[in-house]
N, C-alpha and C positions, 0 to 999 in steps of 0.2 A: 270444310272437310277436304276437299280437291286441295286446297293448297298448304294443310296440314301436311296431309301424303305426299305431297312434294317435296317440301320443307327433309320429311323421313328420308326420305330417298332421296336427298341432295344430301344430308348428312352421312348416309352408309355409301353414298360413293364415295366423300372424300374420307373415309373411314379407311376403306378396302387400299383410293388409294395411295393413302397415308401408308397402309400397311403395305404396300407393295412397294412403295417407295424407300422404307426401311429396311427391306430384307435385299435390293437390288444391291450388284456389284459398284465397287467404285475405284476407277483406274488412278493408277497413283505410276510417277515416273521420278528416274531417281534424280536426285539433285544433290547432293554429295555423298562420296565413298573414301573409305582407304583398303584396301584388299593388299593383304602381305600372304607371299608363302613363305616359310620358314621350312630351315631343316638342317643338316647335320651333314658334316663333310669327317668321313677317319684319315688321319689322325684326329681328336678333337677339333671342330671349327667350325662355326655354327655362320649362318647364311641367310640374308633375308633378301626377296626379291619385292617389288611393287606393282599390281596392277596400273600403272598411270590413266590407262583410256577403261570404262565401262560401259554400258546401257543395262538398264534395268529397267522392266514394267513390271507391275504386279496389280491382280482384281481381286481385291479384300471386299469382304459383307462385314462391314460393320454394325458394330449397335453401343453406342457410347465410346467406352474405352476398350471394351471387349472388344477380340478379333473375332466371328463367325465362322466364317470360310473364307476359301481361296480360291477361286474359280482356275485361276493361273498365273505362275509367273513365272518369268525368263530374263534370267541373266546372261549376257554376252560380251567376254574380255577377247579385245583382242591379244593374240599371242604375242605380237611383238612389241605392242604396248607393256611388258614386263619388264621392269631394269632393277637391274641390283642395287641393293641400297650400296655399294659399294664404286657405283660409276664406273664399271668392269667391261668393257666390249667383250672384254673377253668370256666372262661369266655370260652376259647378256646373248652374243652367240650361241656360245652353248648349247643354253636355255633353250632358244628355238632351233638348233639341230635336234634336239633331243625330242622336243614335243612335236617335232615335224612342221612348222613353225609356214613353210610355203606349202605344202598339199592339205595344211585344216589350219588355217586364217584365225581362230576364235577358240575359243572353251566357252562349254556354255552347260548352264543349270537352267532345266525346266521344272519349274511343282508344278504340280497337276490338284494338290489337295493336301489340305488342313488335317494332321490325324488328331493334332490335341492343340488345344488351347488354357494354359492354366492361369488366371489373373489373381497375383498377387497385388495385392495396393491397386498403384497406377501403370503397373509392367506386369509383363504376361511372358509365360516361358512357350514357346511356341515348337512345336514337332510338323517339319514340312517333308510332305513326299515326295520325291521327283527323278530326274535321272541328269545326271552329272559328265559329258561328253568330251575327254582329252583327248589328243592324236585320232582323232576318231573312233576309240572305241569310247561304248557307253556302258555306265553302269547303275543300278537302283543307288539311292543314297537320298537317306533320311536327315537332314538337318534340324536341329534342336539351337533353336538362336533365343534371346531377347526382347521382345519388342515393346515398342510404349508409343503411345499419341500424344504428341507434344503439344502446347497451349495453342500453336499457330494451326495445329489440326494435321498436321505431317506426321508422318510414320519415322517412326528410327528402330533398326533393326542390328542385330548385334551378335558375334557369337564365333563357335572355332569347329574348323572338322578336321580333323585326321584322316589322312590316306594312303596310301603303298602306291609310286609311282608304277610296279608291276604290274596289278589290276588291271593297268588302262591299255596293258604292253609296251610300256615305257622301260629302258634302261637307263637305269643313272649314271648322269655322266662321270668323269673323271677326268683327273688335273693333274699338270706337270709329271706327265710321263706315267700316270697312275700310280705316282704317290699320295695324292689326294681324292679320295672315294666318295661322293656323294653317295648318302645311306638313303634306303628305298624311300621311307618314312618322311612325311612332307605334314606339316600343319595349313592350312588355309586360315588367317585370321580376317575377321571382318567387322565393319560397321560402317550403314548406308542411313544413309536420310532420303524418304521417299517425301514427294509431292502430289496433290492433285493438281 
């Protein structure tokens, strides 16, 4: 009987924590990106820049292929790690006079929380909350990316935001004498492959 009742209660702890062990966060770090801003110069002339340097973490609850929550994550680019696909000193200058580039080192997104999660198939369309920080100001911004769990068990995360350099109090810059007008309007394109 005594070791009946044992047996019980050796089973509903690893029960509980079996269960506790699935619903725990799990750190994931990044291990490859490509991060473009794109956008628009008047007269027509369209412009893409590269994050070269990253860091990413992120604490996903998983459960299979589904994503749960998000306890947190944080992206941080640095600023001068941006170069024009164009191999531009000159555009690349710029770039960091404009985002202030020596008094805020970084741009950087933090989620705080998961609002949706939709799984289709083996991808899920994912809505993240957080606040998004250039030249130092900060702003709320909601990201709606891609994400899937790959066979090797890594995350790959995927997707586009649009934003208005003015929000941030940014002025866009301008070229050859302001003949050429960078328009407010900036795409973020992205896709990162996370690790545990």
């Amino acid at each position: 009987m005594v070791m009946k009742n044992s047996l019980k209660i050796g089973l509903i702890g690893l029960m509980i924590y079996g269960l506790g062990q699935s619903v725990m966060a799990q750190s994931y770090q990044l291990k490859s990106h490509k991060i473009e801003l794109r956008g628009m110069a008047k007269p027509e002339h369209a412009w893409t820049s590269q994050a070269t340097k990253a860091t990413l973490t992120a604490d996903f609850v998983m459960e299979g292929n589904s994503f749960k929550e998000l306890k947190k994550a944080t992206l941080d680019i640095p600023t001068k790690g941006i170069k024009s696909d164009k191999n531009s000193d000159l555009m690349d200058n710029r770039t960091y006079e404009t985002l202030l580039a020596d008094k805020y080192p970084s741009i950087q997104y933090v989620a705080t929380s998961l609002k949706s999660a939709i799984l289709q198939g083996n991808e899920s369309t994912l809505v993240l909350v957080g606040t998004l920080t250039m030249a130092g100001k900060s702003q709320p911004v909601e990201l709606t990316m891609k994400g899937k769990i790959l066979a090797n068990g890594a995350i790959e995360l995927n997707g586009s935001q649009a934003l208005k350099m003015s929000n941030y109090g940014i002025k866009p810059p301008s070229f050859m004498l302001g003949a050429l007008k960078v328009v407010d309007d900036i795409t973020i394109v992205y896709s990162v492959t996370l690790q545990k």
